[in-house]
C-alpha positions as CSV (number, residue, x, y, z in Angstrom):
1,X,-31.3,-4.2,-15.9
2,X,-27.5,-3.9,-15.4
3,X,-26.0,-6.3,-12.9
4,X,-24.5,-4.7,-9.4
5,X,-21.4,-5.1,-8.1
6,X,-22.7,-7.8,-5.7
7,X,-23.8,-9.9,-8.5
8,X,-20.0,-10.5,-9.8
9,X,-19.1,-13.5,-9.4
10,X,-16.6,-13.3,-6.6
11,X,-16.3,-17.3,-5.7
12,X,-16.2,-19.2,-9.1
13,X,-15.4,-23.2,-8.8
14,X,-15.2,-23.3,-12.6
15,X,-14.2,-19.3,-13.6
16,X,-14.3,-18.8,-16.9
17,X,-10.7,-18.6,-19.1
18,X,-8.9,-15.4,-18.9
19,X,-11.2,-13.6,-16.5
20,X,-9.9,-12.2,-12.7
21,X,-12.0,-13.4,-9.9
22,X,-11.5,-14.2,-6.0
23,X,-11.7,-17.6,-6.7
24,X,-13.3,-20.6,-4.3
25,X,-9.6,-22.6,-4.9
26,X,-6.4,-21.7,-6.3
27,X,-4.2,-24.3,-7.5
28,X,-1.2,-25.8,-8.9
29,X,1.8,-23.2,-10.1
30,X,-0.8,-20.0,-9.7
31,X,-0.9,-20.9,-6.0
32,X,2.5,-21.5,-5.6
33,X,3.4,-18.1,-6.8
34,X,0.7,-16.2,-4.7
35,X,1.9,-17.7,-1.9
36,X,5.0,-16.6,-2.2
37,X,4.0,-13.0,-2.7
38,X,2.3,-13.0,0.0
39,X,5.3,-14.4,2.1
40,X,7.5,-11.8,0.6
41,X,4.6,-9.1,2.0
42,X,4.7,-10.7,5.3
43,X,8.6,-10.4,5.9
44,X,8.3,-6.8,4.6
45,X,6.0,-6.3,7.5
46,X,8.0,-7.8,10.3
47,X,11.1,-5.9,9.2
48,X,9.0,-2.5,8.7
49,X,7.5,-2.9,12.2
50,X,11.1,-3.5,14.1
51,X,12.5,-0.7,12.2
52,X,9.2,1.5,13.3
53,X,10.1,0.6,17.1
54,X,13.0,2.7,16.3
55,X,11.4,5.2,14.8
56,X,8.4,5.7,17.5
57,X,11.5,5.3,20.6
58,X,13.4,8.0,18.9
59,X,10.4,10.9,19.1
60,X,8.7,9.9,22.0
61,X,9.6,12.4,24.7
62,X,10.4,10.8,27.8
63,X,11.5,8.1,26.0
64,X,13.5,9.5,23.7
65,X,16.5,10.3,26.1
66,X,16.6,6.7,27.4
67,X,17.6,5.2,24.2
68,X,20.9,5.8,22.3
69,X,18.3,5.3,18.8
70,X,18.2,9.1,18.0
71,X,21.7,8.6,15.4
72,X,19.3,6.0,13.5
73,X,16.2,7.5,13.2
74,X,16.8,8.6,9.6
75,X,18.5,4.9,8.7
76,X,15.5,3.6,10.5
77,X,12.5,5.9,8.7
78,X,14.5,4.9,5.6
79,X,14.0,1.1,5.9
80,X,10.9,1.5,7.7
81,X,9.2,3.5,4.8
82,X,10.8,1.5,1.6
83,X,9.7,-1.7,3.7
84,X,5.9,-0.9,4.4
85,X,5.0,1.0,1.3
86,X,7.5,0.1,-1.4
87,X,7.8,-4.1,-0.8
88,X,4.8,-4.2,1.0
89,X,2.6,-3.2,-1.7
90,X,4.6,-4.2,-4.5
91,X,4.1,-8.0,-3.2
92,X,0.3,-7.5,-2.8
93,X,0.1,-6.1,-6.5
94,X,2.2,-9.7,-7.5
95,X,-0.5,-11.3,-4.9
96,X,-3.2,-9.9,-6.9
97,X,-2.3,-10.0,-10.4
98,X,-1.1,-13.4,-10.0
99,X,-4.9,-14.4,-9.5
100,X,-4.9,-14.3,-13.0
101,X,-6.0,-17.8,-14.4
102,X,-4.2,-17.0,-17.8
103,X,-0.7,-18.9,-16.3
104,X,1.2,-17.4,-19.6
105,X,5.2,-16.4,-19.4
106,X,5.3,-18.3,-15.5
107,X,9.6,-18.3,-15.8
108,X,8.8,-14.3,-15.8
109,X,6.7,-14.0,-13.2
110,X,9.3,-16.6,-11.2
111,X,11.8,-14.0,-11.9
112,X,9.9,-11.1,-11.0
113,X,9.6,-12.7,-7.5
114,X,13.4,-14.0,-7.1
115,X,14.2,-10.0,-8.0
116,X,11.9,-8.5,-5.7
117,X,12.7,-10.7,-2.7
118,X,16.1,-10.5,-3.2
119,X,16.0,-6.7,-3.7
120,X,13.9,-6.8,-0.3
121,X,16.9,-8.4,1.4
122,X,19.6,-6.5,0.5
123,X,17.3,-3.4,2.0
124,X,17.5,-5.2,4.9
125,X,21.1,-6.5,4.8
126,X,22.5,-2.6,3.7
127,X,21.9,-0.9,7.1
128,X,24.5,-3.2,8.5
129,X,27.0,-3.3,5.6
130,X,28.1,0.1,5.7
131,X,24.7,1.5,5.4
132,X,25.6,4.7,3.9
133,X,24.0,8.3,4.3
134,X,20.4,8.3,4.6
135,X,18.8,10.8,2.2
136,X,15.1,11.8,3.0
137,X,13.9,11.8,-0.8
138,X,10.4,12.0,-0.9
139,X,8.4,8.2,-2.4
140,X,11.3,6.2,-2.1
141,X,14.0,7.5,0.9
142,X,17.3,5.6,0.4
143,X,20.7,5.0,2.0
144,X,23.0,6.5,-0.2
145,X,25.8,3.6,-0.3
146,X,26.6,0.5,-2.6
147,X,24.7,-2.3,-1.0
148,X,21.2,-0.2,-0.7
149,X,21.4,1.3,-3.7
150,X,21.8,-2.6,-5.7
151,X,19.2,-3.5,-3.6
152,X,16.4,-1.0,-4.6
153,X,18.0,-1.9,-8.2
154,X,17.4,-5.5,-8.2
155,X,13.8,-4.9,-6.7
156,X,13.1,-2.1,-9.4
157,X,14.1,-5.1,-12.1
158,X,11.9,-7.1,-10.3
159,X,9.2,-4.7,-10.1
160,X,9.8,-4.3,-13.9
161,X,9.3,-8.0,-14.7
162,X,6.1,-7.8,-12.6
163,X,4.5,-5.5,-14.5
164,X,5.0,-7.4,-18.1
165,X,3.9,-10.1,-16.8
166,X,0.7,-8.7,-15.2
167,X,0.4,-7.2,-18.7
168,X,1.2,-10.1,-21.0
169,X,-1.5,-12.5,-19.1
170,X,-4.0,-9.7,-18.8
171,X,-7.4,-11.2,-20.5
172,X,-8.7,-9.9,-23.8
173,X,-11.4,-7.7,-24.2
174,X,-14.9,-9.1,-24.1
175,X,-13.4,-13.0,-23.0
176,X,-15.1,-12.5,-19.3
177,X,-19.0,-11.3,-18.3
178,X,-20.0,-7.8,-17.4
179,X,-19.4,-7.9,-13.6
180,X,-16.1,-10.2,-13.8
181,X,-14.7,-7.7,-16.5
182,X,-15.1,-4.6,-14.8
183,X,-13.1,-6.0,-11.9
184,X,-10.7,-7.0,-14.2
185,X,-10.3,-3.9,-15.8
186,X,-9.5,-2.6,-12.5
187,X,-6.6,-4.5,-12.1
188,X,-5.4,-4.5,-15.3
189,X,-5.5,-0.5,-14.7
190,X,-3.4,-0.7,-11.6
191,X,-0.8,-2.8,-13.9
192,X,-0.7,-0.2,-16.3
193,X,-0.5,3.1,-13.5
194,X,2.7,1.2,-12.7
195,X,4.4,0.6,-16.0
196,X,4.0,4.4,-16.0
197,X,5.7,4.6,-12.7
198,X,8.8,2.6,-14.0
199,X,8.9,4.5,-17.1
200,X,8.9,8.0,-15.4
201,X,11.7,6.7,-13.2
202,X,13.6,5.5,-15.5
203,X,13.4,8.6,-18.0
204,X,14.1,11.0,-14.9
205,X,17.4,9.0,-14.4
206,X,18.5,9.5,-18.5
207,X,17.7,13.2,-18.0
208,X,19.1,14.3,-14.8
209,X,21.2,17.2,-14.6
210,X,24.7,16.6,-13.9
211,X,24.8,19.3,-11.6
212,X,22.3,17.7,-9.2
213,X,23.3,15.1,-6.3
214,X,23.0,13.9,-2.6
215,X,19.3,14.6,-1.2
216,X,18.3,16.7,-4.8
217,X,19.6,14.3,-6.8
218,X,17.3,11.7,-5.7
219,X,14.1,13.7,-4.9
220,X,14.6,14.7,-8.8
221,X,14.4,11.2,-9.2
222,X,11.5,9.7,-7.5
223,X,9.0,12.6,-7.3
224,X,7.6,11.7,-11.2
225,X,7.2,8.0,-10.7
226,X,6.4,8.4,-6.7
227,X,3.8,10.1,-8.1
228,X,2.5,7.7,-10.5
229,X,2.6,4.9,-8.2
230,X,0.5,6.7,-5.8
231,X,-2.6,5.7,-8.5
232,X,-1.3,1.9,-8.9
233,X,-2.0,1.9,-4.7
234,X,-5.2,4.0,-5.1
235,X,-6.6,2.2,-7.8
236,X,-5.8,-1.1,-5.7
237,X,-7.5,-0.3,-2.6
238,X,-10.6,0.7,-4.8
239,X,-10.6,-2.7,-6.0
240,X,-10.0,-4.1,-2.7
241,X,-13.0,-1.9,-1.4
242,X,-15.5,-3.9,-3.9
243,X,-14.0,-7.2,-3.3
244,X,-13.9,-7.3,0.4
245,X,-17.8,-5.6,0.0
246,X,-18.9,-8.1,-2.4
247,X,-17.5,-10.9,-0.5
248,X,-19.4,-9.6,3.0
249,X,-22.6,-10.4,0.6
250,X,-23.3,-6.6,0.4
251,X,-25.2,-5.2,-2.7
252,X,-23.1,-1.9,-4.0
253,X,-26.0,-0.4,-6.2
254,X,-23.1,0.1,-9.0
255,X,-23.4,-1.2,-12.5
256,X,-20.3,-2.8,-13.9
257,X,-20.3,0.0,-16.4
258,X,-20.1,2.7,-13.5
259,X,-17.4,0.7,-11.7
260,X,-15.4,0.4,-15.0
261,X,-15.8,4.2,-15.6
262,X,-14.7,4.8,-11.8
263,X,-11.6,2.7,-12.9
264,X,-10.9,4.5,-15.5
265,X,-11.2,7.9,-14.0
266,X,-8.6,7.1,-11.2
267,X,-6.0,5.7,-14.3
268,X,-6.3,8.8,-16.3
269,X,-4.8,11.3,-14.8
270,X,-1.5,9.2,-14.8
271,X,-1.3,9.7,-18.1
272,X,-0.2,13.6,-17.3
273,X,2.9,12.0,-16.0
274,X,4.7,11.9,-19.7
275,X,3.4,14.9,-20.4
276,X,4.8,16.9,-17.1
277,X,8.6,15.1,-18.9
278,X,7.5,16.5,-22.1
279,X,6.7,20.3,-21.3
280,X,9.0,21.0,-18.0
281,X,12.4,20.3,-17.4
282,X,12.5,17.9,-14.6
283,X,13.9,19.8,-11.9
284,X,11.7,22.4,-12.6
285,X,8.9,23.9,-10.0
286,X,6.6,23.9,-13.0
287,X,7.3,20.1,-13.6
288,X,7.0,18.8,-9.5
289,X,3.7,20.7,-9.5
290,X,1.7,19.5,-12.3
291,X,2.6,16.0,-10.9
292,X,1.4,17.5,-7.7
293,X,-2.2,18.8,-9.7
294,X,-2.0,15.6,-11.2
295,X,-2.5,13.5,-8.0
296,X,-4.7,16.0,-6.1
297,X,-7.6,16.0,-9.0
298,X,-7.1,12.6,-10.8
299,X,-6.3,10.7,-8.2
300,X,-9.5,11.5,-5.8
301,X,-12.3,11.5,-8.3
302,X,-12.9,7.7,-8.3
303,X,-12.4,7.6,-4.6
304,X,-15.8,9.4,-3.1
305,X,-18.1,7.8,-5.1
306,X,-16.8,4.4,-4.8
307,X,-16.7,4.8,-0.8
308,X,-20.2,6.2,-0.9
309,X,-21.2,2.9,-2.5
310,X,-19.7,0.8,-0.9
311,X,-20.6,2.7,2.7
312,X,-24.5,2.3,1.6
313,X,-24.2,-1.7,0.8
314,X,-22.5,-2.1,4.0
315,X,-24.8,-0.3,6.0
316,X,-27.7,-2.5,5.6
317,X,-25.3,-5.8,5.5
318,X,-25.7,-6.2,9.8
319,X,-25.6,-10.6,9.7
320,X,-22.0,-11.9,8.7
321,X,-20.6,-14.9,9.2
322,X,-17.7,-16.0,11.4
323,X,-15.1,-15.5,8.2
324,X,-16.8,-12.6,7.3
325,X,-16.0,-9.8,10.2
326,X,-12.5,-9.6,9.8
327,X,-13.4,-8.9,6.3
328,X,-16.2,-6.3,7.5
329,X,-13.7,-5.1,10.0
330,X,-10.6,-4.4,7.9
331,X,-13.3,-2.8,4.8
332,X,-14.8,0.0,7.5
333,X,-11.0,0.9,8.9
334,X,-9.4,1.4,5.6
335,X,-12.5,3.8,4.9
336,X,-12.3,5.3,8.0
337,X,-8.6,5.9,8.1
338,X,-8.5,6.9,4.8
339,X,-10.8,9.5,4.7
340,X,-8.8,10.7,7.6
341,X,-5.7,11.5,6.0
342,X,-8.1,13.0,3.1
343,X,-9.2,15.6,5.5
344,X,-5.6,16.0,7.1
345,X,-4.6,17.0,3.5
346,X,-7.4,19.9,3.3
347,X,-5.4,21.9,5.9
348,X,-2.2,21.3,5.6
349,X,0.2,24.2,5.9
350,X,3.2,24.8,6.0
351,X,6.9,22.0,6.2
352,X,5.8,19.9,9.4
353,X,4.4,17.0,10.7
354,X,1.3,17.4,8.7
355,X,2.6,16.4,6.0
356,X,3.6,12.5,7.1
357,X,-0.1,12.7,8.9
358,X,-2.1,13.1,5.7
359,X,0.0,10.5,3.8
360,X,-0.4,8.1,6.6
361,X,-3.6,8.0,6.2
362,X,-3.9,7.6,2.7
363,X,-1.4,4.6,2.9
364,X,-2.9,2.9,6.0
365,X,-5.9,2.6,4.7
366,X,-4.3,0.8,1.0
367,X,-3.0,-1.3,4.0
368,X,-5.8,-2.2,6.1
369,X,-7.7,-2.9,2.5
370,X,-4.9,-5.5,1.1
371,X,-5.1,-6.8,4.7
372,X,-8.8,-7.6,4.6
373,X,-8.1,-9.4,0.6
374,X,-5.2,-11.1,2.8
375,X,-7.8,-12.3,4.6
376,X,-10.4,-13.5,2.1
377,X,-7.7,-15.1,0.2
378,X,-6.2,-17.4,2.9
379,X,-8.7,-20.2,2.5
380,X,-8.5,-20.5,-1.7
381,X,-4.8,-20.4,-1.0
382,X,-5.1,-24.0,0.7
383,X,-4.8,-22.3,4.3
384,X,-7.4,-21.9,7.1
385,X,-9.7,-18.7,7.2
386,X,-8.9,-16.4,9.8
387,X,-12.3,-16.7,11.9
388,X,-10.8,-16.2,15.2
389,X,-11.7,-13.0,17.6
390,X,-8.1,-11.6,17.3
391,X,-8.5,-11.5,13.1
392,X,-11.6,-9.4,14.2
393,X,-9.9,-7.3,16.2
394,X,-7.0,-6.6,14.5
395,X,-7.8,-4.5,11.8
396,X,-9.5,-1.6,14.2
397,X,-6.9,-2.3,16.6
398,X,-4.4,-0.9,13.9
399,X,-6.5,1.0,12.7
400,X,-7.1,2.9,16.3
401,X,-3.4,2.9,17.1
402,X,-2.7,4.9,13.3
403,X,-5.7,7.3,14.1
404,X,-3.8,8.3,17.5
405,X,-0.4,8.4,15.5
406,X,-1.6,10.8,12.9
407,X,-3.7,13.0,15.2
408,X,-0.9,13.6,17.5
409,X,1.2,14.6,14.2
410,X,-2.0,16.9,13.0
411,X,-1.6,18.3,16.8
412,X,2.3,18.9,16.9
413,X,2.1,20.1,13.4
414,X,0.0,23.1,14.8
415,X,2.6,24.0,16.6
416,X,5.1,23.8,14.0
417,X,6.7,20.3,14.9
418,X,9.0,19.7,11.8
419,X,9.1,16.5,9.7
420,X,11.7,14.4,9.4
421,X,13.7,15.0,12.6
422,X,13.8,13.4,16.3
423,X,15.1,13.4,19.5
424,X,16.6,17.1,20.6
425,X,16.2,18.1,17.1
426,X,12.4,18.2,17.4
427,X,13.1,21.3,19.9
428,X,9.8,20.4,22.0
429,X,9.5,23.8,23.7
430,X,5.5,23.7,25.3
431,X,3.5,21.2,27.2
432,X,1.3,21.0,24.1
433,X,3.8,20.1,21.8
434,X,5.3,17.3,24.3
435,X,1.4,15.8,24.4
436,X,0.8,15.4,20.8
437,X,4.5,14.0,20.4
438,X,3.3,12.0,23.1
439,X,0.1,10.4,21.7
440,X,2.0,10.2,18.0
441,X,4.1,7.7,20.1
442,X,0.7,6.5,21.7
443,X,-0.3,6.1,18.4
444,X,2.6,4.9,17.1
445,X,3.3,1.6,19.2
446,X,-0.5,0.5,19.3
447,X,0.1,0.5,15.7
448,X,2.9,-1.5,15.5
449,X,1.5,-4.4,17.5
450,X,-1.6,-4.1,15.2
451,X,0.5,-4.6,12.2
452,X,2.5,-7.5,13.9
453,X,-0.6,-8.7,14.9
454,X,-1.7,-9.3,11.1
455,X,1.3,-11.4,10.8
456,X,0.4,-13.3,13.8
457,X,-3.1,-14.1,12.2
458,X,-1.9,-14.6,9.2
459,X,0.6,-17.1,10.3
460,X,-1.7,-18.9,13.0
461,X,-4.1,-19.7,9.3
462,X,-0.8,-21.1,7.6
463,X,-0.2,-23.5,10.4
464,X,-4.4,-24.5,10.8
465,X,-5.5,-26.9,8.6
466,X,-8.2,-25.3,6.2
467,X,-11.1,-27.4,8.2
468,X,-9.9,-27.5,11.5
469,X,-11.4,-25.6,14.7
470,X,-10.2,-22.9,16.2
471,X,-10.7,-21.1,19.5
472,X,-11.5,-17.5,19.2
């Protein structure tokens, strides 16, 4: 009989050579680099979350007027979005793949990280250095001046270097068992969704029409490869999903076969991504909406079923351990939130603030799932385990505050609240309209303190020795 999921072997002392695992210890230069990944991740967080207190001031009515932040919301959505999407999940991917135990071509990966963080600061650096005009491209927004635009250059080198790396130390083919190897599939997957990513960017950039600039030019740009990295995140969370269930002890009544196959149906529809450059010219309607097909059917088949599964196991897992709930806590709101924004997405309509609703959710809950591997992973990083009462309230405390955020932008949006703007330009007109702005904001700052929260937590296990008490 094939092996469930809950029968990989999530903590290995001796894991076998080449294979991906969540590992009881990780040492020496593999744990050195992970760390730093998930440092980078943190400081993407803290700057996302003070540029978000800009955005949530500057559409809050009532607040709104009280504040001279309206001028910045676009510089701050800017920031804000390349912070918590772009860095943010690039440095978990670099956490994750670096778990790797085939330490091959370490200068490279050393060198992905020095790109990426430095990238990362110059994001933060460029607002203040001139700054330039913010252009509201979708993916990847950017500040259309010098400093910014090196900056998201450097971190796309980085990003680059990343990815061959993650590549070059992937394992063979039939070095790990069943279970282990479908896992490892999975990551290897999200390794490859991106290298697609990077390659649709950069063949957008050799074929863009001279005539294009500003706002078009770089919408062009991104929408291929924004696209593309949207299965990289899916395919992550997926993953994240399994782990975080396996490591609650919960039995997910899927073979390793199955799992693979689930893997594989969420990578192959980014394959359509070189074949939307080779049939459509690229700023062609015909080209942005196969992407669009693309995403809508390849990217949600894998996603049902593996959330059924894993919804099942953890049904009947009721007795977890103290270092278990935050893990329990963080798997349920990514699923929750997630499926969310999926219904968000089924009636959308129209250019408003349904739009950022539906892909809040879908992001929030990659987040709250790297959060709870964040989690799991502290103690085999050498820190303490987050077993305190605030790492189990975090994740549904975040998770509450996003709900609220994106229902009041599913309410607004009813009314025909446009994306994108804020302050007077918002043109609130009815008491209706003001509420839902008003619980978006709600939303919006409960949110925040949850994310900064997760840094707190986070930081509170760096400073704890691995085996020390803690109050909860």
């Amino acid at each position: 009989m094939s092996a469930s999921v809950s029968e990989f072997e999530f903590i290995r002392s001796e894991p076998a050579r080449g294979t991906i695992y969540l590992p009881d210890a990780v040492v020496g230069a593999q744990r050195r680099l992970a760390r730093a990944w998930l440092w980078l991740g943190l400081f993407a967080l803290i700057g996302s979350g003070l540029f978000a207190i800009l955005l949530v001031i500057s559409r809050t009515p009532g607040v709104q007027n009280l504040f001279p932040v309206a001028d910045f919301f676009r510089l701050a959505l800017v920031v804000h979005v390349d912070l918590s999407v772009l860095v943010w999940f690039v440095a978990m991917a670099g956490l994750l793949w670096s778990l790797q135990v085939r330490a091959v071509a370490m200068p490279l990966a050393k060198a992905a990280l020095a790109a990426c963080a430095a990238g990362t600061a110059g994001m933060l650096v460029a607002p203040f250095a001139g700054g330039g005009e913010a252009l509201m491209a979708n993916y990847i927004p950017v500040l259309d001046g010098r400093v910014f635009l090196a900056a998201l250059v450097v971190f796309g080198i980085g990003a680059t270097l990343l990815v061959l790396h993650a590549l070059l130390a992937a394992p063979r083919p039939g070095q790990s068992p069943a279970a282990v190897g479908a896992l490892q599939f999975g990551s290897n997957a999200s390794a490859v969704a991106m290298a697609v990513a990077l390659l649709a960017f950069a063949w957008s950039w050799w074929v863009m029409p001279a005539s294009l600039d500003g706002k078009a030019y770089y919408e062009v740009l991104f929408w291929g490869g924004g696209h593309a990295l949207q299965f990289t995140w899916t395919i992550l969370m997926l993953l994240s999903w399994l782990w975080l269930a396996g490591a609650c002890g919960a039995r997910v009544a899927l073979s390793p076969r199955i799992v693979a196959l689930m893997f594989l149906l969420a990578l192959v529809s980014v394959f359509v991504t070189p074949l939307a450059y080779l049939a459509y010219d690229i700023a062609s309607v015909e080209h942005r909406n196969l992407h669009t097909w693309a995403m809508r059917v390849g990217g949600g088949l894998a996603i049902a079923p593996v959330m059924l599964a894993v919804i099942l196991a953890m049904l009947s897992k009721l007795e977890l351990s103290s270092a278990q709930r935050p893990l329990r806590a963080a798997l349920w709101s990514s699923m929750a939130v997630f499926a969310l924004g999926g219904v968000i997405g089924v009636v959308i309509a129209g250019n408003n603030v349904r739009i950022p609703a539906h892909y809040h959710g879908s992001i929030v809950g990659v987040t709250l799932a790297l959060m709870g591997v964040v989690y799991f992973l502290l103690p085999r990083l050498g820190y303490a385990a987050p077993v305190s009462r605030l790492a189990r309230v975090q994740p549904v405390f975040y998770a509450v505050g996003q709900a609220l955020h994106i229902l009041g932008l599913v309410w607004s949006g009813g009314y025909g609240v446009q994306r994108k703007v804020a302050g007077a330009e918002q043109v609130l007109r009815s008491t209706s309209e003001i509420a839902g702005m008003g619980v978006m904001g709600l939303g919006g700052l409960i949110a925040i303190i949850g994310g900064l929260l997760f840094v707190v937590v986070v930081i509170r296990a760096m400073r704890v020795p691995p085996n020390a008490e803690r109050a909860a």
